[in-house]
C-alpha positions in Angstrom: 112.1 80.2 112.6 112.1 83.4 114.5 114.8 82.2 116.9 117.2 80.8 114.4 116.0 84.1 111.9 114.3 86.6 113.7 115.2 88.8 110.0 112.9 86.2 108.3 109.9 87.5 107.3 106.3 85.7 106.1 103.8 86.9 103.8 100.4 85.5 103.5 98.5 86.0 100.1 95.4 85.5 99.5 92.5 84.9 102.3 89.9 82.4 103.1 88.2 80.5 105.7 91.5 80.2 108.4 92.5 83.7 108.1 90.9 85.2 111.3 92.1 82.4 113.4 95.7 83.2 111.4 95.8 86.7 112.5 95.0 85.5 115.7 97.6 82.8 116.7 100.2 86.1 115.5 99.1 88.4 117.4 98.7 85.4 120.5 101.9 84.3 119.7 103.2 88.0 119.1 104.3 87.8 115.9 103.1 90.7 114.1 106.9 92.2 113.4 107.5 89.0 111.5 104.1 87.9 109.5 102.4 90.2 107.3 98.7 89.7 105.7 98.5 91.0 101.9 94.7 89.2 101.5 93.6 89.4 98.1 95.6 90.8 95.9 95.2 91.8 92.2 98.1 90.3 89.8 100.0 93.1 89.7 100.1 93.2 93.5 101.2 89.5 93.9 103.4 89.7 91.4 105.0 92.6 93.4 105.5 90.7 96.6 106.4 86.9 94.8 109.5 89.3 93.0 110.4 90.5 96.6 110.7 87.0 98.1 113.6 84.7 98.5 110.6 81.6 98.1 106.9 80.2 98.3 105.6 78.3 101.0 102.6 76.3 100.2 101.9 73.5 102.9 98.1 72.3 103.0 97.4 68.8 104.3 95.5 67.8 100.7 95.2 69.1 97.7 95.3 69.4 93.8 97.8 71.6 92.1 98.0 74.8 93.7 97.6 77.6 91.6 99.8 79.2 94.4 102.3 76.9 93.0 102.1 77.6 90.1 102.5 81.3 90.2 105.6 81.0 92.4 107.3 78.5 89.8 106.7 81.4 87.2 108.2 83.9 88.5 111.4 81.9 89.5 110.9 81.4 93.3 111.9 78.0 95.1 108.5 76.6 96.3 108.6 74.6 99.7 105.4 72.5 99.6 103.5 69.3 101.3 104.3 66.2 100.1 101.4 65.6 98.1 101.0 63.7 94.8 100.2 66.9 93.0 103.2 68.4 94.0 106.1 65.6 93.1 104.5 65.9 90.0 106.1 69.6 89.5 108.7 70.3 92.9 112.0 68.8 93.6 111.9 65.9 96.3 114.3 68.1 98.6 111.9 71.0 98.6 108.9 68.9 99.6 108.0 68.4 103.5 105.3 65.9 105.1 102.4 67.8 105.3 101.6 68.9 109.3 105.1 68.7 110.1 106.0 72.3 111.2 109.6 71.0 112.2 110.0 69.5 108.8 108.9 72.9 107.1 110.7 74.9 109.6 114.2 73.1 108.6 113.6 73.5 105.3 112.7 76.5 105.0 116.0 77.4 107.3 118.2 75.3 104.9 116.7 77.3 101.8 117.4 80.7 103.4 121.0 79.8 104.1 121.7 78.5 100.7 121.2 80.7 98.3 122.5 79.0 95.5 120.6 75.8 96.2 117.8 78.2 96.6 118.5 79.9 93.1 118.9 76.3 91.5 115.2 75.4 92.6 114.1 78.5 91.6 115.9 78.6 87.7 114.3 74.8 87.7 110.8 75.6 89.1 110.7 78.7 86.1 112.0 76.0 83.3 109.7 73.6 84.1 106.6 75.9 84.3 107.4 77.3 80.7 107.7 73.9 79.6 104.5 72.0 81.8 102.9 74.9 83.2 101.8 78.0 80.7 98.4 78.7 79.8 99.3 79.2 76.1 101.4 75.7 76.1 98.4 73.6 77.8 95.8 75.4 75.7 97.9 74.5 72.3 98.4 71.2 73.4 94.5 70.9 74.9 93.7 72.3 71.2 95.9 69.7 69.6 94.3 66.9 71.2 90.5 67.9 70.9 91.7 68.3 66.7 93.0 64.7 66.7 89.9 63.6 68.3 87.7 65.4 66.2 89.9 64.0 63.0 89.5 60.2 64.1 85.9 60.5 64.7 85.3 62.0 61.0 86.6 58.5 60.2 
């Protein structure tokens, strides 16, 4: 990516058990103009960077829904992700790469960064369907909802 985009610019949220060998490979691979480390960040502070991107990245080689995911599809950003179950269940086919493949990601994430409106059309989707799958208050309703109905049929 910094070849085709040396302008491109990656920021890493959060923190966890890879990050010292993360800001190692940078600085090896002399990246440090192009990747910056936020580490833990309070929601005001993520909120601030995820309104400043162009999209989310979120590539692990298993998982359940992110919550990384999730944040990014509410505030509107196109999400590149693995190809993972949990994530065909909420991204776009086209916005999903195999998981590992660093070729894969790094195409799509050129292809998103020279298309804006595709970009903006993944985004607009990503916010719709988190306001209609994805809110706390709608899953809560609709977790309330269904312990009321199971309450009601076993009053019966």
């Amino acid at each position: 990516m910094r070849a085709r985009r040396p302008d491109a610019r990656l920021h890493l949220l959060g923190g966890g058990s890879q990050e010292g060998l993360l800001r190692k490979l940078v600085a090896e691979l002399a990246l440090q103009d192009s990747v910056q480390f936020h580490g833990r960040l309070d929601d005001a502070g993520m909120a601030a960077v995820l309104a400043a991107a162009k999209l989310s990245i979120s590539v692990p080689e298993s998982d359940a829904t992110s919550v990384s995911v999730l944040e990014s599809m509410a505030c509107g950003l196109t999400v590149i992700a693995s190809d993972l179950p949990a994530n065909r269940d909420w991204l776009a086919p086209d916005a999903l790469v195999p998981a590992g493949d660093s070729d894969a990601l790094a195409a799509c994430w050129l292809a998103l960064l020279q298309d804006d409106a595709r970009a903006a059309v993944l985004g607009a989707r990503n916010a719709e369907r988190f306001v209609q799958d994805g809110d706390r208050r709608v899953q809560m309703d609709a977790m309330d909802a269904a312990c009321r109905r199971l309450l009601a049929q076993a009053r019966r």
